[in-house]
C-alpha positions as CSV (number, residue, x, y, z in Angstrom):
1,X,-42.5,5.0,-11.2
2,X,-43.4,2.2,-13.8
3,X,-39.9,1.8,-14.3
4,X,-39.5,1.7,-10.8
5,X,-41.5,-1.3,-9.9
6,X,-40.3,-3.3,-13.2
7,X,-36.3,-2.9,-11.8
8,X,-38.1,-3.9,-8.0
9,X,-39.2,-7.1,-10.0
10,X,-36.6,-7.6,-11.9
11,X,-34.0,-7.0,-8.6
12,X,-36.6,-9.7,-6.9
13,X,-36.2,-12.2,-9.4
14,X,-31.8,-11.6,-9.6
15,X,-32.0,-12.0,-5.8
16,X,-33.6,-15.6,-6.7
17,X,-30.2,-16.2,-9.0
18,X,-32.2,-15.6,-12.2
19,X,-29.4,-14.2,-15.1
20,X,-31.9,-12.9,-17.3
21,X,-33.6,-10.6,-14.6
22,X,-30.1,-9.2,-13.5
23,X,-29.3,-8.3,-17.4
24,X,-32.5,-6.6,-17.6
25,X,-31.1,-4.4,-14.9
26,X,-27.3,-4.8,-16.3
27,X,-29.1,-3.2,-19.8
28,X,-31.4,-0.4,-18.0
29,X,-28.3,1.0,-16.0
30,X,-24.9,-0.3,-18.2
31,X,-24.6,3.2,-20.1
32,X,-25.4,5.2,-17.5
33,X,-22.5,3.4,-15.1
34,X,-20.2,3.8,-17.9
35,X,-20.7,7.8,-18.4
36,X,-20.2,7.8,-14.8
37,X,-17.2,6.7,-15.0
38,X,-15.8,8.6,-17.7
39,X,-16.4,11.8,-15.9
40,X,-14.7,10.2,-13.2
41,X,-11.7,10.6,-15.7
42,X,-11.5,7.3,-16.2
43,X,-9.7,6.1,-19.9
44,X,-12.5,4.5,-22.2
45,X,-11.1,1.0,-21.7
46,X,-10.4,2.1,-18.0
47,X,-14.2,3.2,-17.5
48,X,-15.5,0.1,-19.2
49,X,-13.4,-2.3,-16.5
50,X,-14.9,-0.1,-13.5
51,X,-18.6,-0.8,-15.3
52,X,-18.2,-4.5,-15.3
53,X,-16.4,-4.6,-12.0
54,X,-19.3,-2.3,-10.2
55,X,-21.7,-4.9,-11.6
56,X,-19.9,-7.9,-10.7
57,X,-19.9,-6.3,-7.2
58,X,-24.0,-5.7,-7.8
59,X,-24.1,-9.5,-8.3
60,X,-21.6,-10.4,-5.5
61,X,-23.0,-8.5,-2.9
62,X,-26.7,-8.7,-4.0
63,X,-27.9,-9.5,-0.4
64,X,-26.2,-6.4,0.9
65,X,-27.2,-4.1,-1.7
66,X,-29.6,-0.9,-0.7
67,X,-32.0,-0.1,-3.1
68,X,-33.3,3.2,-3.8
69,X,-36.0,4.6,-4.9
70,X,-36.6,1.5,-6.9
71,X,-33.5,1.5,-8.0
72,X,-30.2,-0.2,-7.9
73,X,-28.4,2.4,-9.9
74,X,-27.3,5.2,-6.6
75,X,-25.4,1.8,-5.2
76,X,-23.9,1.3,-8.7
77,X,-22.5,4.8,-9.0
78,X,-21.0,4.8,-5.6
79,X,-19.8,1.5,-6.0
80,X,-18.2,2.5,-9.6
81,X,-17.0,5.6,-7.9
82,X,-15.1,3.9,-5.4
83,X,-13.9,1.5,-8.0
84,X,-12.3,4.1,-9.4
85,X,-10.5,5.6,-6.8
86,X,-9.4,2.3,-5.4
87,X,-8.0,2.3,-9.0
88,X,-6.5,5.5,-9.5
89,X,-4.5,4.9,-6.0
90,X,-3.4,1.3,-7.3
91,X,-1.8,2.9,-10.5
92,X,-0.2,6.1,-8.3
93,X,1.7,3.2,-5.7
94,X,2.6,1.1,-9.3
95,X,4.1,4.4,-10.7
96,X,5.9,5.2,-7.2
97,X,7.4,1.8,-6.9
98,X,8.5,2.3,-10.7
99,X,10.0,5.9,-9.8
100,X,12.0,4.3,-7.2
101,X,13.7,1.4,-9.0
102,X,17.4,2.1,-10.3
103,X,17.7,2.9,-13.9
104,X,20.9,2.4,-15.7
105,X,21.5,2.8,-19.7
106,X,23.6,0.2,-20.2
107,X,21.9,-2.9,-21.1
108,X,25.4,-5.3,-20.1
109,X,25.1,-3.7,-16.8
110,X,21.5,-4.9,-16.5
111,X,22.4,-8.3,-17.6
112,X,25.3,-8.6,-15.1
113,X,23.5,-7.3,-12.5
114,X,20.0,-8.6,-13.4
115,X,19.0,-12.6,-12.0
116,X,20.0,-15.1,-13.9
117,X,17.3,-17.4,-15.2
118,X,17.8,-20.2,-12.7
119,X,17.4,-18.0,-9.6
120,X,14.2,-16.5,-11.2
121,X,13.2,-20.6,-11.3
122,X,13.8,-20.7,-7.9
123,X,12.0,-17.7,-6.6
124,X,8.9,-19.5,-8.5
125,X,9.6,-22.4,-7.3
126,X,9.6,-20.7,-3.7
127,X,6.9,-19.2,-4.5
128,X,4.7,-22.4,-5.5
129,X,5.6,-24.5,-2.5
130,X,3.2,-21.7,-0.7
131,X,-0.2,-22.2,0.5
132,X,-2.2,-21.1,-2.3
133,X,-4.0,-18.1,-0.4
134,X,-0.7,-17.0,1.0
135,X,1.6,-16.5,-2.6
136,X,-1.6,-14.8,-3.8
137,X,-1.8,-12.3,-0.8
138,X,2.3,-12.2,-1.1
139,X,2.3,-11.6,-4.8
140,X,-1.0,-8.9,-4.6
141,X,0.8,-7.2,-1.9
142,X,4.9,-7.1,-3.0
143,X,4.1,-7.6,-6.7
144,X,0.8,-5.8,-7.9
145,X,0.6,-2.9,-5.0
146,X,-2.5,-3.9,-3.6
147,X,-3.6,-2.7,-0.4
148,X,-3.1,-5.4,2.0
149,X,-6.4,-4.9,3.7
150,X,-7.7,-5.0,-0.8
151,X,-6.1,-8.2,-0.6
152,X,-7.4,-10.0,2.2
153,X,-10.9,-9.2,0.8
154,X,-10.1,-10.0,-2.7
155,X,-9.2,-13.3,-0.9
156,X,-12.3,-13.9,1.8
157,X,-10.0,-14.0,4.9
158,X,-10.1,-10.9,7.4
159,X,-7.3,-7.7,7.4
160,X,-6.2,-9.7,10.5
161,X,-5.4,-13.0,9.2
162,X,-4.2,-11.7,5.8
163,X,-1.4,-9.6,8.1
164,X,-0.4,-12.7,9.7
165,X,-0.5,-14.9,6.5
166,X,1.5,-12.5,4.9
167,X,4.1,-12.0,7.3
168,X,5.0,-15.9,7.4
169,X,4.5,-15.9,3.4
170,X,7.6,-13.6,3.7
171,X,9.7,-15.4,6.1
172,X,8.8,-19.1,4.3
173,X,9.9,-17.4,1.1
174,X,13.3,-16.1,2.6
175,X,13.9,-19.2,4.3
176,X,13.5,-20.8,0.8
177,X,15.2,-18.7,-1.5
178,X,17.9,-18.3,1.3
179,X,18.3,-22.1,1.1
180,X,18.6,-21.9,-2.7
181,X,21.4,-19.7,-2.5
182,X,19.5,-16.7,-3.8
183,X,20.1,-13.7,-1.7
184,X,19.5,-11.0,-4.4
185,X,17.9,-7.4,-3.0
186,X,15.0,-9.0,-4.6
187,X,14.5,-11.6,-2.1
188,X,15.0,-9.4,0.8
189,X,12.8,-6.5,-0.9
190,X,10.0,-9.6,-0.8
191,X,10.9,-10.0,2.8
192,X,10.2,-7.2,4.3
């Protein structure tokens, strides 16, 4: 119970913004987050992102957090766990996205085919001449995979707003690209 009552201190003390309290409790509970996630099947390198993301979430959310038992580390292993899983589904939309693009063997096909370097300037530029918040939520949502609810908080607005946003992101970046001359699937893919 000692041990108890020092992490109770120590989560006082973090809750007051002091560092060095919250690595006391980063120390007592780092290894034991990381194992976690490992059995989760996590890669090493995988498992060691999900540790410092669960504690980046302990310090985000430190006024939310439920201790216990004196402890922070249940909310740290359910936080890593779904971490993980928000993970593992990111990767499985990635690889279905991937499984759906067209694959071709001939590389001169590609080129022909492919955009040329000044209608990938313009889709950046497109993209750039967006509100900040809304070519984020456009390029976590079309680019990355992420779940559009993810996104929104990832970016502090509500699943609501970031549905709107993103809808008008789409139709600002058609309108532009479309005014660029670029009408590649690409653009319309982004569109939708």
């Amino acid at each position: 119970m000692e041990d108890g009552w020092e992490e109770l201190s120590d989560w006082s003390r973090a809750l007051k913004r002091d560092p060095r309290a919250f690595a006391r409790i980063f120390d007592r509970h780092e290894g034991r987050v990381f194992r976690h996630s490992l059995n989760l099947g996590a890669s090493f390198h995988d498992a060691e992102d999900v540790t410092a993301a669960s504690f980046f979430e302990l310090w985000r959310r430190r006024d939310k957090v439920r201790i216990v038992e004196g402890s922070t580390l249940p909310w740290l292993l359910v936080t890593a766990t779904n971490i993980s899983l928000n993970s593992r589904r990111s990767l499985r939309r990635y690889r279905t996205v991937l499984d759906r693009l067209p694959r071709t063997t001939d590389i001169d096909e590609n080129v022909r085919l492919g955009s040329s370097i000044d209608k990938n300037e313009d889709l950046y530029r497109s993209l750039k001449q967006l509100n900040p918040t809304d070519g984020s939520l456009l390029v976590l949502t079309a680019v990355d995979g992420v779940a559009i609810n993810d996104a929104a908080r990832l970016l502090g607005i509500s699943d609501g707003a970031a549905r709107v946003r993103l809808h008008r992101a789409r139709k600002r970046l058609q309108n532009q690209l479309d005014r660029s001359g670029d009408t590649r699937p690409h653009a319309e893919g982004v569109g939708r």
